[in-house]
C-alpha positions as CSV (number, residue, x, y, z in Angstrom):
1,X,15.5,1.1,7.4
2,X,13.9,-0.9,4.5
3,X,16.2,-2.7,2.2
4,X,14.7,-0.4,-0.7
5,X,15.9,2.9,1.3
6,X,19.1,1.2,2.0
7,X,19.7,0.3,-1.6
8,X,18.8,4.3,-2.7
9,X,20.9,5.4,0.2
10,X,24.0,3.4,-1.3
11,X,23.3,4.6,-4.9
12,X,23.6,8.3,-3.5
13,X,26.4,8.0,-1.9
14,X,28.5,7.6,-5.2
15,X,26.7,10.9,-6.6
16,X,25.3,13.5,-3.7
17,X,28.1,15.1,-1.2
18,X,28.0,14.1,2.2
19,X,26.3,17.5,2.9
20,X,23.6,16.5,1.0
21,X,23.3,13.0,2.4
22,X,23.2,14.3,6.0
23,X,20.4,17.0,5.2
24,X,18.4,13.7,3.6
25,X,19.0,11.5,6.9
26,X,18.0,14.0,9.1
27,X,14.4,14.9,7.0
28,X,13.8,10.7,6.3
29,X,14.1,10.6,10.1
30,X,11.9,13.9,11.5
31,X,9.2,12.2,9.1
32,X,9.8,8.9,10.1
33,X,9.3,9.9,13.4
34,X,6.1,11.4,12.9
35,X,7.1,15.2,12.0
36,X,4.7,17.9,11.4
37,X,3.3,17.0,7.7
38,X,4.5,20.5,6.7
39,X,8.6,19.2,7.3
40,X,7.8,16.2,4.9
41,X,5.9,19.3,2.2
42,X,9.0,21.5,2.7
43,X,11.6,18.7,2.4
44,X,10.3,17.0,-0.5
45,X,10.3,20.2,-2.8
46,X,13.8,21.3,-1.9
47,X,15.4,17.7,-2.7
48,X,17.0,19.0,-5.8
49,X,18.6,22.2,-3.9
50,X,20.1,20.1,-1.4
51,X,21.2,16.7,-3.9
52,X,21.6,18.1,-7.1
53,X,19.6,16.5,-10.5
54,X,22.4,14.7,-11.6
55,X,21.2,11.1,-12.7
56,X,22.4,8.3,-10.6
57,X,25.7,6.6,-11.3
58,X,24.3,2.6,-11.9
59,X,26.4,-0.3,-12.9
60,X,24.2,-3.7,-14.1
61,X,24.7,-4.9,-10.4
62,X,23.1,-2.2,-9.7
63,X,19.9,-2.9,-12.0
64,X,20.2,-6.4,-11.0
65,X,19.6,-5.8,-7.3
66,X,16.8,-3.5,-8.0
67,X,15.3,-6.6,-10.3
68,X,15.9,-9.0,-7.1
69,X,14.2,-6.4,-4.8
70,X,11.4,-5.6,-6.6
71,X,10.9,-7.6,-9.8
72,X,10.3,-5.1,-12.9
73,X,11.6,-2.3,-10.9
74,X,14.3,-0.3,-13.4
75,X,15.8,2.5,-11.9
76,X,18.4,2.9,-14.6
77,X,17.2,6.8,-15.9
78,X,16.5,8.3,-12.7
79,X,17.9,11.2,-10.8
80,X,19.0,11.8,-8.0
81,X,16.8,13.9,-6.7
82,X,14.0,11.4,-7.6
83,X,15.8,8.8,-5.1
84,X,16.0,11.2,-2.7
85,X,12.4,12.2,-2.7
86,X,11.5,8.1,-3.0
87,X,13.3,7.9,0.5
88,X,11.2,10.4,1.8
89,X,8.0,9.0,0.5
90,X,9.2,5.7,2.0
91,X,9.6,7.6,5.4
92,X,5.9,8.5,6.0
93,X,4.5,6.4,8.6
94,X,2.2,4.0,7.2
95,X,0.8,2.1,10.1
96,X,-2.1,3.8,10.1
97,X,-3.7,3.4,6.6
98,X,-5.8,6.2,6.4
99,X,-3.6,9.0,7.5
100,X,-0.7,7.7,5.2
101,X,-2.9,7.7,1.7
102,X,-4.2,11.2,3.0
103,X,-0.8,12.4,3.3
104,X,0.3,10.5,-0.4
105,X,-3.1,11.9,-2.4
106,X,-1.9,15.6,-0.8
107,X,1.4,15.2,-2.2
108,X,0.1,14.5,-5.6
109,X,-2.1,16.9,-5.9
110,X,-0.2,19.5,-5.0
111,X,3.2,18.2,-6.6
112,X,4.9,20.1,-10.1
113,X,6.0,17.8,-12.8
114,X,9.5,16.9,-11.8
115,X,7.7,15.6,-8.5
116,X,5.0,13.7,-10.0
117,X,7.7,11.9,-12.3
118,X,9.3,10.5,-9.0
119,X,5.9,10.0,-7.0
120,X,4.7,7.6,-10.0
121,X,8.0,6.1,-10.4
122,X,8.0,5.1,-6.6
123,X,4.4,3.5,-7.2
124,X,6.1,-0.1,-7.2
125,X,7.8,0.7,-4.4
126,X,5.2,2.1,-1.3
127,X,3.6,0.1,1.0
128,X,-0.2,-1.0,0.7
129,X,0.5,-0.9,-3.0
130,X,-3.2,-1.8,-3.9
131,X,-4.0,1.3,-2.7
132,X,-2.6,2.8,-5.1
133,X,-5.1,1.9,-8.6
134,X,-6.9,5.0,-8.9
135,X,-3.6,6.9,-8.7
136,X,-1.7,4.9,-11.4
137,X,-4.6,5.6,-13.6
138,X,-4.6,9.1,-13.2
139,X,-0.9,9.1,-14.0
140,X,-2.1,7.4,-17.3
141,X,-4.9,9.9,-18.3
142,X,-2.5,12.5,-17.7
143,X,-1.3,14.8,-20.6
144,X,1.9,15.4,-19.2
145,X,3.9,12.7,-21.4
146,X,6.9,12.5,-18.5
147,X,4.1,11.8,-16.1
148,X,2.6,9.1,-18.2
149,X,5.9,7.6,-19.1
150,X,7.0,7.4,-15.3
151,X,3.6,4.9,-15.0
152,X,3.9,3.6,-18.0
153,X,6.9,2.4,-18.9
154,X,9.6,0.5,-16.8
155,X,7.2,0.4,-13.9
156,X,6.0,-2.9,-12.7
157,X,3.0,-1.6,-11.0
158,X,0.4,-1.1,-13.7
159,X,0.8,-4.7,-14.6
160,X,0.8,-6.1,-11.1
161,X,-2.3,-3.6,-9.7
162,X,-4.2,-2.5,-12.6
163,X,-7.4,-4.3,-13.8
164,X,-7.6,-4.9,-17.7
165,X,-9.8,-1.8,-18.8
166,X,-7.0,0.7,-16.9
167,X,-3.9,-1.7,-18.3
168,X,-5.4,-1.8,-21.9
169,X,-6.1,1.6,-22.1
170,X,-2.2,2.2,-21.2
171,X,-0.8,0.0,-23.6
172,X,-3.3,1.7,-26.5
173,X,-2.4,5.1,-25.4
174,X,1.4,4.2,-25.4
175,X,0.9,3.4,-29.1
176,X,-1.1,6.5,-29.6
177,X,2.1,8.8,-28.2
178,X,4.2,7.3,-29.6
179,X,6.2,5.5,-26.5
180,X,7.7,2.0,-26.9
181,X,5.7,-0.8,-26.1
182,X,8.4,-3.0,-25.4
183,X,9.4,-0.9,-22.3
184,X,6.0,-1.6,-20.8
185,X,6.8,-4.1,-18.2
186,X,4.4,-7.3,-18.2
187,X,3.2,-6.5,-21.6
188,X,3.4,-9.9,-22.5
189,X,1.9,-11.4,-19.6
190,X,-0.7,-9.2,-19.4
191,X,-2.2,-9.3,-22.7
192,X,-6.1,-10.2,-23.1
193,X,-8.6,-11.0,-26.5
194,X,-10.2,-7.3,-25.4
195,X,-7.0,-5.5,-25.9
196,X,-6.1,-7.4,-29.0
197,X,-9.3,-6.0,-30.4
198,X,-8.5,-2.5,-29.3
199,X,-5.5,-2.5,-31.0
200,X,-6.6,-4.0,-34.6
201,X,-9.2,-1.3,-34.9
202,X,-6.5,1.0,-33.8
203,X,-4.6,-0.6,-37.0
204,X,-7.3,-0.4,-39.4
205,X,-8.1,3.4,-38.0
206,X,-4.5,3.8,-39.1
207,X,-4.8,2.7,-42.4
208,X,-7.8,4.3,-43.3
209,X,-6.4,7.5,-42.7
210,X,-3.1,6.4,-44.7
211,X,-0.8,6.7,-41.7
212,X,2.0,4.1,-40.1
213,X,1.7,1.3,-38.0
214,X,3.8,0.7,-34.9
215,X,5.3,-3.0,-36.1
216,X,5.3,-3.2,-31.9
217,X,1.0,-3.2,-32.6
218,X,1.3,-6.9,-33.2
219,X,3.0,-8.5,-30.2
220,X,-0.1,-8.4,-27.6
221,X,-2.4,-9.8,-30.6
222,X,-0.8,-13.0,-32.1
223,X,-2.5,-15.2,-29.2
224,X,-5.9,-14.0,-29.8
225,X,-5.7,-13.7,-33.8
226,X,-9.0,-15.2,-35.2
227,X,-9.4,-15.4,-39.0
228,X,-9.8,-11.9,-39.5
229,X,-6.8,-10.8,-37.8
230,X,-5.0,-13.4,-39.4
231,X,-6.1,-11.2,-43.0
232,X,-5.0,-8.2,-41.3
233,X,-1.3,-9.8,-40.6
234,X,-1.3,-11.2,-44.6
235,X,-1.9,-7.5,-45.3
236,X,1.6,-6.9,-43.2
237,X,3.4,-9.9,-44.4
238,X,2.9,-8.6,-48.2
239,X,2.7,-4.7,-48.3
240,X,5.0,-4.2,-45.1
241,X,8.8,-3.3,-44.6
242,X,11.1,-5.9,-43.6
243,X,10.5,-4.8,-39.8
244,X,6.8,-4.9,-40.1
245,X,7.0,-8.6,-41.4
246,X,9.3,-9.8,-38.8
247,X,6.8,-8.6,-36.2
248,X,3.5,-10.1,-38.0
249,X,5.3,-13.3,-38.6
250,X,5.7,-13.5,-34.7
251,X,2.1,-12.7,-34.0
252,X,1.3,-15.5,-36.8
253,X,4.1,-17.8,-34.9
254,X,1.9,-17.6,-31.5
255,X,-1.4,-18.4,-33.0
256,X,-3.3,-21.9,-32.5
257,X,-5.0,-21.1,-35.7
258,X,-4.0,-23.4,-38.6
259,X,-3.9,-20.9,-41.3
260,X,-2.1,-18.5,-39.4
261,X,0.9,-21.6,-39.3
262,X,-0.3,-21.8,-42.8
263,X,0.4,-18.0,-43.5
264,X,3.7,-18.2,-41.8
265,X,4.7,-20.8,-44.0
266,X,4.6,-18.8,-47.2
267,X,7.7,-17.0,-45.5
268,X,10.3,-19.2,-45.1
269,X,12.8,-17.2,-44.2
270,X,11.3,-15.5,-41.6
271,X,9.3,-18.8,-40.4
272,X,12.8,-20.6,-39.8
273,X,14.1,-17.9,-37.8
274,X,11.3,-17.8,-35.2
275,X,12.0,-21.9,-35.3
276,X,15.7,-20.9,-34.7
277,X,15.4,-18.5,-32.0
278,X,17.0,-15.9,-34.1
279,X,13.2,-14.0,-34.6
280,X,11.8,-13.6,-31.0
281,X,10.1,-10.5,-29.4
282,X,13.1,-10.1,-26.9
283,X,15.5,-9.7,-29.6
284,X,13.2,-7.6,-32.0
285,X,15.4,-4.6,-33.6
286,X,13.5,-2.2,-31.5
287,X,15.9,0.4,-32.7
288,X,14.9,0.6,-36.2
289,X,11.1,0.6,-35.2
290,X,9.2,3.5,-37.0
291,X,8.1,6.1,-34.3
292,X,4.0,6.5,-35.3
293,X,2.7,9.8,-33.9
């Protein structure tokens, strides 16, 4: 058994009866064994009647094996029903490549919502994982906002697998929802001069039509501010809330341009707590962020 399916099996344990847990050992095993493909159809849907929906039970060891596992992986709002169908994804023989993504794009297309949450959620997780692009960004032109939060957010795979047009279409449709961009794993690392543009004209569609902007806009676009983003962020350092400037003077902090240091510099305040470590992105008060639907 893979150290992944051992870590889920130990998490159920503290939430699922052993009745449950022996129906889930016996199905991982049939498939694992090479089953019928209609025992791993029938199994999969009736996780939840056999192991309940009851989210799992994880202390910060917990979260911190899953990190050292799988790096990005956060398992801290699932179910336990989505472990339990992740086990059983993890059981499909995947030797022969073919057969295996067969079997995975049948699942999804014939899966309800609760069972695309955990199939995108396992993404990270599967074997031959570059397999897997077209299917992540199906999960993010999906309507469904579960389904685009389970790829979206707290899932290392877009920003491991996904090229930059799929990645920077996520991260502008995150803002567009309304979803958290500091949840999206690799945001940081992953941020490109195309998706900085993307999300300034976002901005200025924003303003135009006399609507918020998500302070969060700003962190993927303070490394590639030329002069006229640097405008747009003296627009947010003078007319914005106190939220909105903390999060343009970081953008300014992280440009080479001289006159965005210039900019900053007007601010004192907020200039000496970037140079203090007080002001960073990691310790940003997400909480008070406006939601911008």
């Amino acid at each position: 058994m893979s150290t992944v399916k051992k870590l889920l099996y130990y998490w159920l344990e503290q939430s699922v009866s052993p009745a449950g847990l022996a129906w889930l050992e016996q199905k991982q095993s049939q498939i694992a064994n090479g089953a019928p493909e209609r025992v791993f159809f029938t199994a999969f849907s009736a996780v939840p009647r056999y192991l309940g929906k009851n989210h799992l039970q994880l202390t910060p060891q917990d979260l911190a094996a899953a990190e050292d596992l799988v790096p990005g992986w956060f398992p801290g709002d699932w179910t336990v029903d989505q472990a339990g169908r992740t086990i059983l994804v993890l059981a499909l023989p995947d030797d022969r490549t073919e057969d295996y993504v067969r079997s995975l794009d049948k699942v999804f297309s014939t899966a309800d919502l609760g069972e695309l949450v955990a199939l995108y959620q396992s993404l990270p997780l599967l074997p031959h994982p570059e397999l897997h692009r077209q299917r992540a960004a199906e999960g993010i032109r999906s309507n469904m906002s579960n389904v685009f939060s389970a790829i979206a957010l707290r899932n290392p795979y877009p920003a491991d697998y996904l090229d930059d047009i799929a990645w920077n279409q996520m991260v502008l449709k995150a803002l567009f929802v309304g979803s958290p961009l500091h949840l999206i794993y690799g945001l940081d690392r992953r941020a490109n001069p195309e998706l900085a543009r993307m999300l300034v004209n976002y901005a200025h569609e924003r303003w135009a039509a006399k609507r918020p902007v998500s302070p969060e806009l700003w962190r993927p676009v303070g490394k590639f501010a030329d002069s006229a983003i640097v405008a747009d962020l003296a627009k947010v350092l003078a007319d914005g809330d106190i939220i909105e400037q903390q999060a343009a003077a970081l953008a300014c902090s992280e440009s080479s341009l001289p006159e965005a240091q210039v900019l900053l510099s007007r601010y004192p305040k907020l200039q000496s707590a970037i140079q203090q470590g007080e002001l960073t992105w990691s310790n940003f008060n997400s909480d008070r962020l406006a939601v911008c639907k």
